[in-house]
DOBA-126803 format. One record per residue: residue number from 1; residue in one letter; y, x, z of N, C-alpha, C in turn. Coordinates in steps of 0.05 Angstrom, whole numbers. Example, Ala and Ser with C-alpha at 12.3 -4.5 7.8 and 13.67 -1.06 7.14 Angstrom:
pos|code|n.north|n.east|n.up|ca.north|ca.east|ca.up|c.north|c.east|c.up
1|A|-114|264|156|-90|246|156|-66|264|156
2|S|-45|257|142|-21|273|143|1|258|157
# end
This chain:
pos|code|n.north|n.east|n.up|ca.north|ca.east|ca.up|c.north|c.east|c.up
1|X|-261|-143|-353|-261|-137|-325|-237|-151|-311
2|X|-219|-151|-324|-181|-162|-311|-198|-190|-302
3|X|-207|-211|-321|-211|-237|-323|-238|-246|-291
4|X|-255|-228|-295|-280|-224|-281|-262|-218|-247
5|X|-250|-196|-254|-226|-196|-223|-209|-214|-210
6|X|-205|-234|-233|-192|-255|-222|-198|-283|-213
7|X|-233|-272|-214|-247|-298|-204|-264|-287|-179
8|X|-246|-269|-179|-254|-262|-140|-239|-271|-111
9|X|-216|-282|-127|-191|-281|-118|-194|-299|-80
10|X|-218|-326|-91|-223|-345|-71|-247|-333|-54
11|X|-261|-315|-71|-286|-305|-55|-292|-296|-33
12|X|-304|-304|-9|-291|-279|18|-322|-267|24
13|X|-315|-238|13|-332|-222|6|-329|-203|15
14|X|-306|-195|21|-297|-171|36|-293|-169|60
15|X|-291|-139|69|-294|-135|103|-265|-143|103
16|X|-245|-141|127|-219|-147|132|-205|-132|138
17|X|-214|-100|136|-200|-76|141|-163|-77|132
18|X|-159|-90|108|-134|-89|98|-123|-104|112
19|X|-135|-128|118|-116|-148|136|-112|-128|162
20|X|-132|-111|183|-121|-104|209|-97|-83|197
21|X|-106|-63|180|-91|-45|178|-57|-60|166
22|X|-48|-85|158|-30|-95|153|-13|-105|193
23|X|-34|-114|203|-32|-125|224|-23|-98|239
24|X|-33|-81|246|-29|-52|265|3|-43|254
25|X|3|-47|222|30|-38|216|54|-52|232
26|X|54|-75|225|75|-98|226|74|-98|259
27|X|53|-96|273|51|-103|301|80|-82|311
28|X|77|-57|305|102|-39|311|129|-50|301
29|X|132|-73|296|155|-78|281|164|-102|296
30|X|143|-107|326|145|-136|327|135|-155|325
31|X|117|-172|299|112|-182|282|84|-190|304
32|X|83|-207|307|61|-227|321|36|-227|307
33|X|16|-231|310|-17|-229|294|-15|-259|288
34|X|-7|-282|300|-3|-304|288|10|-311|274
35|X|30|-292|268|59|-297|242|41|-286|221
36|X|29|-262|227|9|-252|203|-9|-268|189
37|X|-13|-284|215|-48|-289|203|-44|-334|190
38|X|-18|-341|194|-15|-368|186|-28|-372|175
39|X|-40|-400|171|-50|-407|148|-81|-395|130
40|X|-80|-373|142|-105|-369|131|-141|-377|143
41|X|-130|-393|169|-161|-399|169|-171|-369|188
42|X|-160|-362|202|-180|-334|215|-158|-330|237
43|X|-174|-322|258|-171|-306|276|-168|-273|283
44|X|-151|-269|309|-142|-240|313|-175|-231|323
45|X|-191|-251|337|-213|-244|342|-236|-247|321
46|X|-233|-255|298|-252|-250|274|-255|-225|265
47|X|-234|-212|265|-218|-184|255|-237|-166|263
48|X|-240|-166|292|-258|-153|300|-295|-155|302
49|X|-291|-176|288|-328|-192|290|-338|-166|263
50|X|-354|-151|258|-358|-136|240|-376|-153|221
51|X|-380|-180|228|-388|-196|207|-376|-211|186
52|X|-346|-212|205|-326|-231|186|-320|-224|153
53|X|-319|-241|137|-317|-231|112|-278|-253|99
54|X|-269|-231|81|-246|-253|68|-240|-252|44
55|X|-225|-266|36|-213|-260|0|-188|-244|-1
56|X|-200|-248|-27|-169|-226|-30|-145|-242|-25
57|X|-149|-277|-40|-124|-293|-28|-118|-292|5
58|X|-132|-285|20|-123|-282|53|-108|-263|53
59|X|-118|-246|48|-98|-220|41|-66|-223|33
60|X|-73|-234|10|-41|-233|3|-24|-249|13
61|X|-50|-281|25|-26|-301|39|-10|-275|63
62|X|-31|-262|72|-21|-253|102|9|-232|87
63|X|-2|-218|66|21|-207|56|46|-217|54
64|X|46|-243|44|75|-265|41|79|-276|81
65|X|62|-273|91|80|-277|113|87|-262|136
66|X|80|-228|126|96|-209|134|119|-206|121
67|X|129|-212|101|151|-212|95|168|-227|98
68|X|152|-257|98|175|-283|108|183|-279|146
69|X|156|-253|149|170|-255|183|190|-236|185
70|X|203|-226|161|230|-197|162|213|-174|167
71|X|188|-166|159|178|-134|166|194|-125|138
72|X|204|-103|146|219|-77|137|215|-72|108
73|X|223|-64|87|220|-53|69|190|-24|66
74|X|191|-14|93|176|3|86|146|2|97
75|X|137|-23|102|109|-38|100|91|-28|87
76|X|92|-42|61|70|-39|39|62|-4|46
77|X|81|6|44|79|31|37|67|48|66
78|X|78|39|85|67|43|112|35|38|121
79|X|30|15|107|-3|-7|101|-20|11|88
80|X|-11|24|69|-24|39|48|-33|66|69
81|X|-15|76|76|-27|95|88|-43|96|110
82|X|-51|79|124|-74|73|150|-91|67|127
83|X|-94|70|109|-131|58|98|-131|70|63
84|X|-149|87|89|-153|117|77|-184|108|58
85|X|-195|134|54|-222|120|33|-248|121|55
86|X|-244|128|79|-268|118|91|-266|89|104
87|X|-242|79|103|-240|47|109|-255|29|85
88|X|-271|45|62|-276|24|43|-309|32|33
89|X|-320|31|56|-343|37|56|-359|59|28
90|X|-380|46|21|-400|64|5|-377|71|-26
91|X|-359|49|-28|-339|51|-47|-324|78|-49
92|X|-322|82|-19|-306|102|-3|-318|126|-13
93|X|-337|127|-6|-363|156|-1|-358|157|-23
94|X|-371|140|-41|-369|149|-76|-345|163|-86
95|X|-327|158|-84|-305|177|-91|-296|193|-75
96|X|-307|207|-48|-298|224|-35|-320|243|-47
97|X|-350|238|-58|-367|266|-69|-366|264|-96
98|X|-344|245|-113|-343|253|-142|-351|277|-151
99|X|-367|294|-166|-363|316|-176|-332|331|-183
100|X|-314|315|-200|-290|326|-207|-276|301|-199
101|X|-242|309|-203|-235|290|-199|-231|266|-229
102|X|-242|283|-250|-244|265|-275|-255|236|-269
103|X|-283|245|-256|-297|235|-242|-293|210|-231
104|X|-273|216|-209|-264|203|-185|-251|183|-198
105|X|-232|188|-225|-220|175|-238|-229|145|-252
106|X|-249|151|-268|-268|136|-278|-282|118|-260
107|X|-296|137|-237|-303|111|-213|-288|99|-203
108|X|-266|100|-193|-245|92|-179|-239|66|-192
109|X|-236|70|-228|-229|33|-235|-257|19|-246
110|X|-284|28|-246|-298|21|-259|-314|1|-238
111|X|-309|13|-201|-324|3|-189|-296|-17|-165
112|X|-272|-11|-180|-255|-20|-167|-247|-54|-156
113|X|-266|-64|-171|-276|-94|-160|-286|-92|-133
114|X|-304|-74|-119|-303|-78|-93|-287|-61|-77
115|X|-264|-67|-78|-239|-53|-57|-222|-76|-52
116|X|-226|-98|-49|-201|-127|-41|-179|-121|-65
117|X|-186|-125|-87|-166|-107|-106|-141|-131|-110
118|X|-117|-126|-113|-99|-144|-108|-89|-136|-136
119|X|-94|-111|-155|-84|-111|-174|-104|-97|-199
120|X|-102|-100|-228|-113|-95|-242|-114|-60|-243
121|X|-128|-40|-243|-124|-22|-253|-139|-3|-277
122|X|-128|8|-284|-137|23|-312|-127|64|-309
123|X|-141|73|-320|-129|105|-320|-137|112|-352
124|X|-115|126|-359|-118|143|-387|-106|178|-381
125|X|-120|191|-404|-106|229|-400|-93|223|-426
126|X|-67|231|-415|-48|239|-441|-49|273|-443
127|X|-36|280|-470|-29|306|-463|-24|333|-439
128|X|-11|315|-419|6|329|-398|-3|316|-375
129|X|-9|296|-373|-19|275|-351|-46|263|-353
130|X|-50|257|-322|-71|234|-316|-60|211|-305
131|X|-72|192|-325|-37|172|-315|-59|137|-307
132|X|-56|138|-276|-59|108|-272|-44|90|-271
133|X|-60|66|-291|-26|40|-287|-46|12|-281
134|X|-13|-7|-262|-29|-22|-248|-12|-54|-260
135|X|-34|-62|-267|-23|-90|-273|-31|-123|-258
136|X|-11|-140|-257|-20|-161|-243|-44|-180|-254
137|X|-54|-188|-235|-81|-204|-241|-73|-239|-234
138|X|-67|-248|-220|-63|-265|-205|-39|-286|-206
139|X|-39|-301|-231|-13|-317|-235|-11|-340|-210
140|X|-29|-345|-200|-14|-362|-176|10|-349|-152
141|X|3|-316|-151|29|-310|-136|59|-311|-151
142|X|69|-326|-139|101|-333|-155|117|-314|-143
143|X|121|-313|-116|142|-297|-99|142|-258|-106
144|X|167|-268|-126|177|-238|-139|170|-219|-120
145|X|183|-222|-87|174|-201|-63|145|-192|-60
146|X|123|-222|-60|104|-216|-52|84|-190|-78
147|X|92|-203|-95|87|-187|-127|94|-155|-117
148|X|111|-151|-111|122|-118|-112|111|-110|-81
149|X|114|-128|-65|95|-113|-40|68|-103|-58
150|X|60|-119|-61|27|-109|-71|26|-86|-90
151|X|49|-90|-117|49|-62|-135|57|-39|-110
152|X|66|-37|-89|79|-19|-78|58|-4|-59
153|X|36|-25|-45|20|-18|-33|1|-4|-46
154|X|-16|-12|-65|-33|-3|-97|-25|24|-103
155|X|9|25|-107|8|58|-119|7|78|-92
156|X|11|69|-69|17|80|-47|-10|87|-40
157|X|-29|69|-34|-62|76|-39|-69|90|-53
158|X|-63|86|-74|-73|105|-93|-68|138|-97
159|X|-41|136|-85|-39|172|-85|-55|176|-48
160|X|-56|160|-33|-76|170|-3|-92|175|-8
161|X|-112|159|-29|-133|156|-35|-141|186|-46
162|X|-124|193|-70|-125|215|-86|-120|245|-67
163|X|-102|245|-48|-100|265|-28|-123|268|-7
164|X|-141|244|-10|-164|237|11|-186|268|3
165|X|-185|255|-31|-208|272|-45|-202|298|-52
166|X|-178|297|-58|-172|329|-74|-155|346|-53
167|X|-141|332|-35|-131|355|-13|-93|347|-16
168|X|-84|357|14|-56|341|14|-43|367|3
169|X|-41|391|-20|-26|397|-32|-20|382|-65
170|X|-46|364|-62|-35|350|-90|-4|327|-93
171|X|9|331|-119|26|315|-108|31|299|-138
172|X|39|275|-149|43|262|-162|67|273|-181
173|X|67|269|-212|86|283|-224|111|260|-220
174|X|104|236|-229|133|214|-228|117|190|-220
175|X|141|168|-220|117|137|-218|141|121|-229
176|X|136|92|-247|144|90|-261|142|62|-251
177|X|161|46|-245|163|9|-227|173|-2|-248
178|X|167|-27|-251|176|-51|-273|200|-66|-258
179|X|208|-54|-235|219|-77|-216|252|-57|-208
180|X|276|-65|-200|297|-58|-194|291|-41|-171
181|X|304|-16|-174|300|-1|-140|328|2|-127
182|X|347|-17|-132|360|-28|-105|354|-20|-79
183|X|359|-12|-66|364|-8|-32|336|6|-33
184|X|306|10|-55|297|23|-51|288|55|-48
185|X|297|55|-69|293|86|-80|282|112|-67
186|X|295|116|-46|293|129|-19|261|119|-2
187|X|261|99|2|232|89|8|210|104|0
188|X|224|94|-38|197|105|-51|186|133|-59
189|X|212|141|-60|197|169|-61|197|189|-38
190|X|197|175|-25|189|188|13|149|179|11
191|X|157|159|-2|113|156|4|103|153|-24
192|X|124|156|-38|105|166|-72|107|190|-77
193|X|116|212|-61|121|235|-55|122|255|-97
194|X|138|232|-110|149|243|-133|177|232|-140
195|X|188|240|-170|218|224|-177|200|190|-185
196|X|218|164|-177|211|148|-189|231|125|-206
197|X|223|116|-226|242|110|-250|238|80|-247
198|X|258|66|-249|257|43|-237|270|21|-266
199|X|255|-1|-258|268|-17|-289|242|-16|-308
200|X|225|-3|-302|205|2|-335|193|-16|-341
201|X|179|-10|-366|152|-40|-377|124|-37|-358
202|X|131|-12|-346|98|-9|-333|95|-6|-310
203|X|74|-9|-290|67|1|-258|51|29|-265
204|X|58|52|-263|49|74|-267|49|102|-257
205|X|35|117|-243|38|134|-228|27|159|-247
206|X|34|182|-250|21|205|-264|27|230|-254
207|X|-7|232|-252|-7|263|-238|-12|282|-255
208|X|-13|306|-250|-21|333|-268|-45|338|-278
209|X|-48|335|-308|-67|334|-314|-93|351|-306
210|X|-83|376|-296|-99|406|-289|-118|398|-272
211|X|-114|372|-256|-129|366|-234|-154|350|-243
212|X|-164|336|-269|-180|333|-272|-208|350|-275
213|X|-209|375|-269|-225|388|-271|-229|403|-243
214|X|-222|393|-230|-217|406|-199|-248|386|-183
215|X|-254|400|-173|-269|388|-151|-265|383|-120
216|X|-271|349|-114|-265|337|-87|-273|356|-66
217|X|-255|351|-48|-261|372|-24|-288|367|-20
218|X|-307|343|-18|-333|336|-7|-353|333|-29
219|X|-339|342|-54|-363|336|-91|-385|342|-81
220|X|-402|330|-84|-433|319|-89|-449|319|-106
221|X|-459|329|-124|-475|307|-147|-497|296|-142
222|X|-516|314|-112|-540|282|-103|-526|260|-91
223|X|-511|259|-71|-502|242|-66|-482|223|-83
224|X|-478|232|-106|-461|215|-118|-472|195|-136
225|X|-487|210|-148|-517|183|-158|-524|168|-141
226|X|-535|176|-121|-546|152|-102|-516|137|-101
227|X|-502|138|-96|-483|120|-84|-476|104|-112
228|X|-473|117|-132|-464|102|-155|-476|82|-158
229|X|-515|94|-154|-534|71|-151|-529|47|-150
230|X|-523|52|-111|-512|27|-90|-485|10|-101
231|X|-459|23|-112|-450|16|-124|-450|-13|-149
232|X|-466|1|-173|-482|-8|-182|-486|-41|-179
233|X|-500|-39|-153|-510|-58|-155|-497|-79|-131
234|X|-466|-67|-126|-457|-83|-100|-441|-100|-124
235|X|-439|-82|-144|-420|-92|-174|-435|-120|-186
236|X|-461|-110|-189|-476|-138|-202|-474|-156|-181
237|X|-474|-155|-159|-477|-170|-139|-454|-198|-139
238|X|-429|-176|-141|-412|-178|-140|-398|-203|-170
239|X|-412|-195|-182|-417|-210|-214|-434|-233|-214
240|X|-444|-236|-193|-464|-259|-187|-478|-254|-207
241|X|-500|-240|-213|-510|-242|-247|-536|-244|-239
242|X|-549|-235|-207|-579|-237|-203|-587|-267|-182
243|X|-567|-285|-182|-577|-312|-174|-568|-306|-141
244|X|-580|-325|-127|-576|-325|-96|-583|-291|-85
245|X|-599|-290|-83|-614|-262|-83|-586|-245|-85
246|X|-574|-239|-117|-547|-223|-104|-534|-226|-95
247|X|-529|-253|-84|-511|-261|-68|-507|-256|-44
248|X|-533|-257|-29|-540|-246|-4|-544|-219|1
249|X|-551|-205|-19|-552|-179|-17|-527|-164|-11
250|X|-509|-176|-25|-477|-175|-39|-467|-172|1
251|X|-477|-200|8|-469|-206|35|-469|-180|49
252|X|-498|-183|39|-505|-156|76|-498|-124|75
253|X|-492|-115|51|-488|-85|42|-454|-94|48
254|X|-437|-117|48|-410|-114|56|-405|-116|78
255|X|-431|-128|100|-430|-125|123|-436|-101|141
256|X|-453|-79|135|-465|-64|149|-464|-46|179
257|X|-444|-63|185|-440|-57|226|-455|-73|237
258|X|-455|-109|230|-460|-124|243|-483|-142|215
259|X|-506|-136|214|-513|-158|191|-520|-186|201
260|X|-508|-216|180|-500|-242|194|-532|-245|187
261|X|-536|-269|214|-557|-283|209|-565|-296|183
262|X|-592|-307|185|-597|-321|154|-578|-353|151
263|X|-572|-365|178|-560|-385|189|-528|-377|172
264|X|-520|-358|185|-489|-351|183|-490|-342|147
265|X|-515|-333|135|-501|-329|109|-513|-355|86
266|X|-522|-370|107|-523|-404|95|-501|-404|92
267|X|-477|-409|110|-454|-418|126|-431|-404|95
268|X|-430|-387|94|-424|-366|86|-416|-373|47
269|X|-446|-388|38|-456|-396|6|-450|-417|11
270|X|-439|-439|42|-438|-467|35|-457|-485|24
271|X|-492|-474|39|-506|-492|32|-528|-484|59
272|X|-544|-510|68|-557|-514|91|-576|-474|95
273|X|-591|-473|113|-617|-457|119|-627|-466|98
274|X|-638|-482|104|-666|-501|87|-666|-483|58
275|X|-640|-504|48|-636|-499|14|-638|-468|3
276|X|-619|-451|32|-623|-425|22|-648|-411|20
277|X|-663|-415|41|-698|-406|41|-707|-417|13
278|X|-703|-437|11|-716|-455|-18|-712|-438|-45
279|X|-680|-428|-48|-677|-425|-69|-682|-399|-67
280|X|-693|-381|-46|-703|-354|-52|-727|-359|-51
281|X|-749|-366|-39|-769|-380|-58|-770|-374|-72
282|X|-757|-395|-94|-753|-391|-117|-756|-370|-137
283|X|-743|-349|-127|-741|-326|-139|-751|-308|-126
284|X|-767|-310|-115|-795|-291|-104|-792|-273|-84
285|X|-771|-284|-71|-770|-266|-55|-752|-279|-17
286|X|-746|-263|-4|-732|-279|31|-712|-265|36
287|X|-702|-276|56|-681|-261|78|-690|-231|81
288|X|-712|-233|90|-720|-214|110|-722|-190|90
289|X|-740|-199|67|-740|-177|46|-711|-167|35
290|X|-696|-178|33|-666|-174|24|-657|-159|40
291|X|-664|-168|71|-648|-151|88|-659|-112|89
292|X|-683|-119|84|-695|-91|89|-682|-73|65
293|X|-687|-94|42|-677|-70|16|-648|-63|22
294|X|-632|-79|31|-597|-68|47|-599|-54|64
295|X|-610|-57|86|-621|-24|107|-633|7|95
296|X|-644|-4|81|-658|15|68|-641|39|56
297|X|-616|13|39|-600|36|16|-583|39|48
298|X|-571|30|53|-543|46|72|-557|74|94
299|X|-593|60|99|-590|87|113|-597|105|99
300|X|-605|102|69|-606|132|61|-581|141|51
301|X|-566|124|41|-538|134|45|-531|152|63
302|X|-525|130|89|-519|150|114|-519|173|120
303|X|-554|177|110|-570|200|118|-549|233|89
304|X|-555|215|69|-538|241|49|-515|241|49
305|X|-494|228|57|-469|229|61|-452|235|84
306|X|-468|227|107|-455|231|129|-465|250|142
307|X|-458|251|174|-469|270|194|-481|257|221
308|X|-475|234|210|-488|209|231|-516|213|244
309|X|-526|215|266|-546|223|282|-560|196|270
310|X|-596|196|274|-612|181|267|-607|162|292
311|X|-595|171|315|-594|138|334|-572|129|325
312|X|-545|134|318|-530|124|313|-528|105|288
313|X|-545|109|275|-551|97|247|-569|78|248
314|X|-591|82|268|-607|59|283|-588|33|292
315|X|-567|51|319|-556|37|322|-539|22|294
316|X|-522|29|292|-508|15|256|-525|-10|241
317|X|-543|-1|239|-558|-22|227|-580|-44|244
318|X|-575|-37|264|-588|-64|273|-617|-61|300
319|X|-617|-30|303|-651|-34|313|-645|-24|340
320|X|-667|-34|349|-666|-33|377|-663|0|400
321|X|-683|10|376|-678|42|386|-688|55|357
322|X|-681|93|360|-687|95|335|-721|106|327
323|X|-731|99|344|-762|100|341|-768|80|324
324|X|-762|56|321|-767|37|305|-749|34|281
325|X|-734|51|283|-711|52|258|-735|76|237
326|X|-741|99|251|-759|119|234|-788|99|229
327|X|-794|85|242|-823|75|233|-810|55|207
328|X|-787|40|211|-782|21|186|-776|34|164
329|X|-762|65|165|-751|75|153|-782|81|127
330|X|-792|100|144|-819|112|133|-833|92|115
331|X|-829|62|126|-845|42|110|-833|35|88
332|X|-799|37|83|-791|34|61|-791|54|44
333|X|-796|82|48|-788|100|25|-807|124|31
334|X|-827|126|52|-851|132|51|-839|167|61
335|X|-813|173|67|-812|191|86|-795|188|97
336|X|-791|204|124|-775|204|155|-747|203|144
337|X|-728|199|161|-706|198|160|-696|241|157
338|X|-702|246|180|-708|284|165|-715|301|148
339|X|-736|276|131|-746|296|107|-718|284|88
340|X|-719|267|81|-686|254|75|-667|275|74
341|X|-660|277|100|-641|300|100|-636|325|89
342|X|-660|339|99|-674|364|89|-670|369|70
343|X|-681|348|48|-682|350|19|-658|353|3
344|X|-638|342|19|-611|348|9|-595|363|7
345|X|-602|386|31|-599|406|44|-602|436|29
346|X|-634|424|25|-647|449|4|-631|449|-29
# end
């Protein structure tokens, strides 16, 4: 998985949530959206296109040049907390209706390839603990700073993340940095909200073990299958393992505000219209069909996860009103968007 993660690194596959929520931080500090955004090829107005997609290398360039612009020591950690687990779509949902948080645990690194992941992670239960540790992926970052922004942001996520699901009386037992905490210390355990031991062999945060048997404020178990489903298969997608076909699919389930034309996700694979129609062809299948089976899963998502009104979900995905969102609906899964509901209900 480490090796497979690090050949995501150029991919721009992801929404850009991390980059605004980096940008909104630093903006309080000063820090210009063009000091942020150097070099990477994108715009303050892409940010907002709900089509735009990036890599994780955009990411971290923007990371190295919030720091080369003097933002504060307490960034990463500040970053972490604006992006919470509904900033990370169906990824999100999935671990907010884990059954337990054992659960949450297991999903959290298994499907953790689609979260812009900047660092490797792993979880083990020791005796006394549930202990996540985070290792680097990415030998092209050299800059010692930019390296520990990212471990700093990661563990900082990771306990939001964990307070997302299980509730803000949970609190972390210690956390454990490979790196000097110099002028930090104080930082860190103001937003690692435990003691933290500085100098070690490992990136490691450990909570109480008791909590693996606890259930998420929102635990699920229909909804958590279906989503694993979706998951699933944003993962193969994500693995390139089903040809063009997942590739596009990959596209439009990461897009789901705004889904790009068949033009724009030519643009997108770096190969004409033409070739792309050709090579789905190929494999038996179109755009159009692709697109429906991606509507399809997010609105039944929608429908068991959320509280989202059937126009608003119309709207979300693309249709003109939601009269025609229930007639497409019905044609893909042969009942209403209500009986959907209902069923979940009962």
């Amino acid at each position: 998985m480490a090796s497979f993660q690090a050949n995501l690194l150029n991919q721009k596959i992801y929404a850009p949530y991390k980059i605004a929520a980096l940008l909104d931080t630093v903006a309080e500090q000063g820090i210009s959206a063009d000091q942020v955004l150097r070099g990477l090829n994108l715009s303050q107005a892409a940010l907002a296109d709900p089509a735009t997609l990036v890599s994780i290398k955009q990411y971290v360039d923007a990371c190295t040049n919030v720091i080369d612009a003097g933002a504060n020591l307490a960034t990463p950690f500040e970053t972490a907390t604006r992006l919470h687990l509904t900033a990370y779509g169906m990824y999100g949902y999935a671990l907010l209706t884990s059954p337990t948080m054992r659960d949450y645990f297991s999903f959290g690194v298994k499907y953790h390839p689609l979260a812009t992941p900047t660092l490797y992670m792993t979880w083990r239960e020791t005796d006394a603990s549930a202990v996540f540790e985070f290792k680097e992926t990415y030998s092209y970052i050299t800059s010692i700073k930019t390296r520990n922004f990212l471990i700093q942001q990661q563990m900082a996520q990771n306990i939001t993340h964990i307070r997302d699901a299980a509730g803000p009386s949970l609190f972390p037992i210690k956390a454990l940095l490979s790196y000097s905490g110099k002028d930090v210390e104080q930082i860190h355990e103001k937003y690692l909200l435990c003691d933290c031991y500085f100098n070690q062999e490992v990136n490691e945060i450990h909570y109480p073990k008791s909590i693996l048997d606890q259930s998420p404020i929102l635990g699920n178990q229909l909804s958590i299958k279906l989503l694993q489903e979706t998951c699933n298969q944003l993962l193969g997608r994500t693995k390139m393992s089903t040809g063009v076909t997942g590739e596009v699919y990959q596209i439009l389930l990461m897009s789901p505000n705004s889904f790009p034309t068949m033009e724009a996700v030519a643009n997108l694979l770096c190969i004409t219209t033409r070739t792309l129609r050709r090579k789905l062809d190929a494999e038996l299948t179109s755009y159009r069909e692709i697109l429906d089976d991606a509507r399809c899963t997010l609105a039944t998502e929608y429908l068991l996860v959320t509280k989202m009104s059937t126009e608003d979900i119309a709207a979300r995905l693309g249709f003109s009103d939601s009269a025609n969102f229930r007639r497409a609906f019905r044609r893909w899964t042969g009942k209403t968007p209500h009986q959907v509901r209902e069923e979940t209900q009962n």
